[in-house]
MMTF fields as JSON, N, C-alpha, C and O atoms, coordinates in Angstrom:
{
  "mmtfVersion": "1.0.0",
  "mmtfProducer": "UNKNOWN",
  "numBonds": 227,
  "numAtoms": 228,
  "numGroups": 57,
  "numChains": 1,
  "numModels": 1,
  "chainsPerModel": [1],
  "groupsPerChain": [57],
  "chainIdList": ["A"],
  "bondAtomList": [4, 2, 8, 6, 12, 10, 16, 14, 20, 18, 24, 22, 28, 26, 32, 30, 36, 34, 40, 38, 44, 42, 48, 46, 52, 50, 56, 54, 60, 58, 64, 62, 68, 66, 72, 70, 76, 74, 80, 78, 84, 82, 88, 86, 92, 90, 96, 94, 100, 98, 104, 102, 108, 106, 112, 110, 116, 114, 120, 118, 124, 122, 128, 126, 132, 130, 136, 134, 140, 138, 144, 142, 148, 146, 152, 150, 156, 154, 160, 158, 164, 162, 168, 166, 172, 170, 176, 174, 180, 178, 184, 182, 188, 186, 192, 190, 196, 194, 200, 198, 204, 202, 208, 206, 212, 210, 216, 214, 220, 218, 224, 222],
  "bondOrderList": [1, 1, 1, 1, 1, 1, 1, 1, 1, 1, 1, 1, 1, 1, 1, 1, 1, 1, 1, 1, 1, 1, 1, 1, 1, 1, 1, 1, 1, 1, 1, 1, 1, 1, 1, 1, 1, 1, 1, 1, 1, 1, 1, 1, 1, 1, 1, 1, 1, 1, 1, 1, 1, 1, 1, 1],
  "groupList": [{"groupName": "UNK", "atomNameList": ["N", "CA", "C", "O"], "elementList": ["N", "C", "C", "O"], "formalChargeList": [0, 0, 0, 0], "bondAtomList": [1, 0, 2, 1, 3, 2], "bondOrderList": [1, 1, 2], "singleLetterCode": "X", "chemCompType": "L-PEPTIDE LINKING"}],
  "groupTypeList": [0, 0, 0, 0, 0, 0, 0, 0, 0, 0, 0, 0, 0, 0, 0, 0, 0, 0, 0, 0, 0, 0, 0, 0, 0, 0, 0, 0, 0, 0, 0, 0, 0, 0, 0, 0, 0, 0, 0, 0, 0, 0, 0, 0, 0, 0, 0, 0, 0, 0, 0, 0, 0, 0, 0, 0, 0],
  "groupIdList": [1, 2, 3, 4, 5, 6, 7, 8, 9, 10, 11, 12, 13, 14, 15, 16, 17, 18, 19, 20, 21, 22, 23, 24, 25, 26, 27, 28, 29, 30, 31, 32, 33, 34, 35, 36, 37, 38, 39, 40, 41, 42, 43, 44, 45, 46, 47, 48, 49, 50, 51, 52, 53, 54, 55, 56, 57],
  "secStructList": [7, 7, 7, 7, 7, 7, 7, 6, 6, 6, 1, 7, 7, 7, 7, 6, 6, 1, 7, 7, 7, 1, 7, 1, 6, 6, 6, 7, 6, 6, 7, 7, 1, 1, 7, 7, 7, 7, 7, 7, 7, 7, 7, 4, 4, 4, 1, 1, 7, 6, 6, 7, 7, 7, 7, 7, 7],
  "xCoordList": [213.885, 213.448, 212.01, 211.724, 211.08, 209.627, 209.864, 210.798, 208.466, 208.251, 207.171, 206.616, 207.107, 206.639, 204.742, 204.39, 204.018, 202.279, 202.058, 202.336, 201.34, 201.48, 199.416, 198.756, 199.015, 197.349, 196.786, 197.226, 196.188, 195.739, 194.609, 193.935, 194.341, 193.583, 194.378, 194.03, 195.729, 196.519, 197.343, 197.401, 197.82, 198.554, 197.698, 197.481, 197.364, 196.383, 197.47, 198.423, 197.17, 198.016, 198.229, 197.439, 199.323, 199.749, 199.18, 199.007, 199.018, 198.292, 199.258, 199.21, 200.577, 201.747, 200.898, 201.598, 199.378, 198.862, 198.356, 198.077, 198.273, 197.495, 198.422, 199.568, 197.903, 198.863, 199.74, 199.402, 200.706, 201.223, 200.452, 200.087, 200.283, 199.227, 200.795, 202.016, 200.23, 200.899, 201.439, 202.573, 199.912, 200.529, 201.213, 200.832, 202.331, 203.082, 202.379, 202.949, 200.926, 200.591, 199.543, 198.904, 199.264, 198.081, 198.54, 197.814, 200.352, 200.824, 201.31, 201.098, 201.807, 202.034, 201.7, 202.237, 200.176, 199.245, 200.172, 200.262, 200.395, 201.237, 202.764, 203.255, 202.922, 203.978, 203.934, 203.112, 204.678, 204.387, 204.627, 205.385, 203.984, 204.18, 205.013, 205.68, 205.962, 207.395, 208.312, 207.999, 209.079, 210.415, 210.895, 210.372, 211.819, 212.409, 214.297, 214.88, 214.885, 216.051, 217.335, 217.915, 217.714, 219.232, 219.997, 220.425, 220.51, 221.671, 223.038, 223.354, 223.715, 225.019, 225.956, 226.455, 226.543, 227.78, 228.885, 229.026, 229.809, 230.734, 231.767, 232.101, 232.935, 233.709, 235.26, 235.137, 236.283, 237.729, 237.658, 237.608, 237.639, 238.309, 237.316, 237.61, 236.182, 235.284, 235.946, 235.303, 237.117, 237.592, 237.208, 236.095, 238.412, 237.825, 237.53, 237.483, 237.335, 237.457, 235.843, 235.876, 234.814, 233.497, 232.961, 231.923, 233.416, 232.933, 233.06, 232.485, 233.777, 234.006, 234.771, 235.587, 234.69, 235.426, 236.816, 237.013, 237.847, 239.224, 239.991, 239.689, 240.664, 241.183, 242.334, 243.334, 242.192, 242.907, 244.484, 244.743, 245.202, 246.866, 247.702, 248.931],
  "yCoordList": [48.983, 50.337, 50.443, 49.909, 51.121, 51.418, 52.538, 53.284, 52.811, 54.285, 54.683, 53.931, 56.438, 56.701, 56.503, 56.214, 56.648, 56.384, 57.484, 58.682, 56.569, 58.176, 58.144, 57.206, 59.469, 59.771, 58.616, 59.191, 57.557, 57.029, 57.655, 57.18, 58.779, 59.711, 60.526, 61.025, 60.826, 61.912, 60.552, 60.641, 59.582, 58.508, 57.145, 56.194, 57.264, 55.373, 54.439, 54.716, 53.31, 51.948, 51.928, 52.47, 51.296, 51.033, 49.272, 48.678, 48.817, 47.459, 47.44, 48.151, 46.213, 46.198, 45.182, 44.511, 45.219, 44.051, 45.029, 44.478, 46.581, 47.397, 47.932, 48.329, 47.911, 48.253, 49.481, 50.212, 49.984, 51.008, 52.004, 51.596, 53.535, 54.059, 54.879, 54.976, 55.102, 55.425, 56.54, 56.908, 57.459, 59.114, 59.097, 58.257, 59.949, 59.686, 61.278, 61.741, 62.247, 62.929, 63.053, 64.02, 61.472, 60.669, 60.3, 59.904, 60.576, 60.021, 61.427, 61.702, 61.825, 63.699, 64.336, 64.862, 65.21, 65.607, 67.728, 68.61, 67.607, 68.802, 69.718, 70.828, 68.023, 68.453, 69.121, 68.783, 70.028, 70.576, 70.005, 69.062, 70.32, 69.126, 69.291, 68.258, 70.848, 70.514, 71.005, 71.833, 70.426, 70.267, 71.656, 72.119, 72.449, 73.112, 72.938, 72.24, 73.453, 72.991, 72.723, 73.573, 71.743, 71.47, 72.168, 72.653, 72.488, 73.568, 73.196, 72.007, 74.033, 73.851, 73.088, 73.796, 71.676, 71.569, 72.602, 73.066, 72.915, 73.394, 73.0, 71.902, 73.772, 73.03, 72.953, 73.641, 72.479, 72.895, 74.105, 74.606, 74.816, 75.871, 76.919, 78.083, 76.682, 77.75, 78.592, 79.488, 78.163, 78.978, 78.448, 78.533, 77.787, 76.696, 75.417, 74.845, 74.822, 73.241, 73.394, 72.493, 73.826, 73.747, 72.531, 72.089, 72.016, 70.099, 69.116, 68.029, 69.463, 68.551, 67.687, 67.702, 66.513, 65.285, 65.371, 65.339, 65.499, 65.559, 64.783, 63.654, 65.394, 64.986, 63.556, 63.848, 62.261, 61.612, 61.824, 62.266, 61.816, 61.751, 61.291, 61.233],
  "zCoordList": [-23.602, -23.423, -23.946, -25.018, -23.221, -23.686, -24.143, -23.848, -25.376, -25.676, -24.375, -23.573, -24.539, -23.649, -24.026, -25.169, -23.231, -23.134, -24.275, -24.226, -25.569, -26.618, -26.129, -25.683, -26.45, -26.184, -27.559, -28.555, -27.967, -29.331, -29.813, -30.728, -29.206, -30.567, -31.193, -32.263, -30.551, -31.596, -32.558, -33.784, -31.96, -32.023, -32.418, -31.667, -33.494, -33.116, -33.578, -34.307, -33.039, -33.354, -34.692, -35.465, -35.096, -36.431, -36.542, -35.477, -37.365, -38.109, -39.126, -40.13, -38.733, -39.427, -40.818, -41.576, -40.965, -41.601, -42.967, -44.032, -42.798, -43.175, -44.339, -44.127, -45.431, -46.451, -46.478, -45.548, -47.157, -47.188, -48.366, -49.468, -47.812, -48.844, -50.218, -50.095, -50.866, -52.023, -51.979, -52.284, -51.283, -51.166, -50.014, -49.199, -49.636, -48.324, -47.712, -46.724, -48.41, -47.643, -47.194, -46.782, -47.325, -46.077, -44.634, -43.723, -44.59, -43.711, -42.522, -41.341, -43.293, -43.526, -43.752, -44.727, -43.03, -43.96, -44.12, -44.974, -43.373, -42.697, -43.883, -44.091, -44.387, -45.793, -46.934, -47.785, -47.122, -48.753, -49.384, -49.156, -50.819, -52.111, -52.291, -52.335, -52.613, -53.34, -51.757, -50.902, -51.823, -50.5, -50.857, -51.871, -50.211, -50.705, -50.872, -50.043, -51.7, -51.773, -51.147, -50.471, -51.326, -50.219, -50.292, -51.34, -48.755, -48.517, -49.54, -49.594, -50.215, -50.64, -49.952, -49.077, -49.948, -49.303, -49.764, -50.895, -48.37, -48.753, -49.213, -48.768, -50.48, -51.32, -50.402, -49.388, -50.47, -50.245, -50.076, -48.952, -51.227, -51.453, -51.017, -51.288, -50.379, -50.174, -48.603, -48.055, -48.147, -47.016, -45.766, -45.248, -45.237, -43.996, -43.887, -44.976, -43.05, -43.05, -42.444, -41.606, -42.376, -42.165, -41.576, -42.068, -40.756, -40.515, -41.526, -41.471, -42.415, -43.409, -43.278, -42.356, -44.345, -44.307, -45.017, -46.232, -43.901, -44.576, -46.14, -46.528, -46.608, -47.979, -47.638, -46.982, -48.025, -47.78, -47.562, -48.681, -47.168, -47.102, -48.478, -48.463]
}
């Protein structure tokens, strides 16, 4: 399977030779510094089986 024709001015080649940079928001310039927080999984008992992973037998 090919990827599709990306434009290489939005896209330039990667240089698997080229070090990895430290900050990951040289890579991501677009990211906020702090993430914001993960949704609650839901518990058993919170009412409903929500897509959750059943209780063993």
């Amino acid at each position: 399977m090919t990827g599709p024709d990306l434009d290489p001015e939005q896209y330039p080649p990667i240089d698997p030779r080229e070090p990895v940079p430290d900050d990951a928001g040289v890579l991501l310039p677009d990211t906020p510094d702090e993430l914001p927080q993960a949704p609650a999984e839901p518990m058993p008992g919170d009412g409903g089986n929500a897509g959750g992973v059943r209780e063993p037998a």
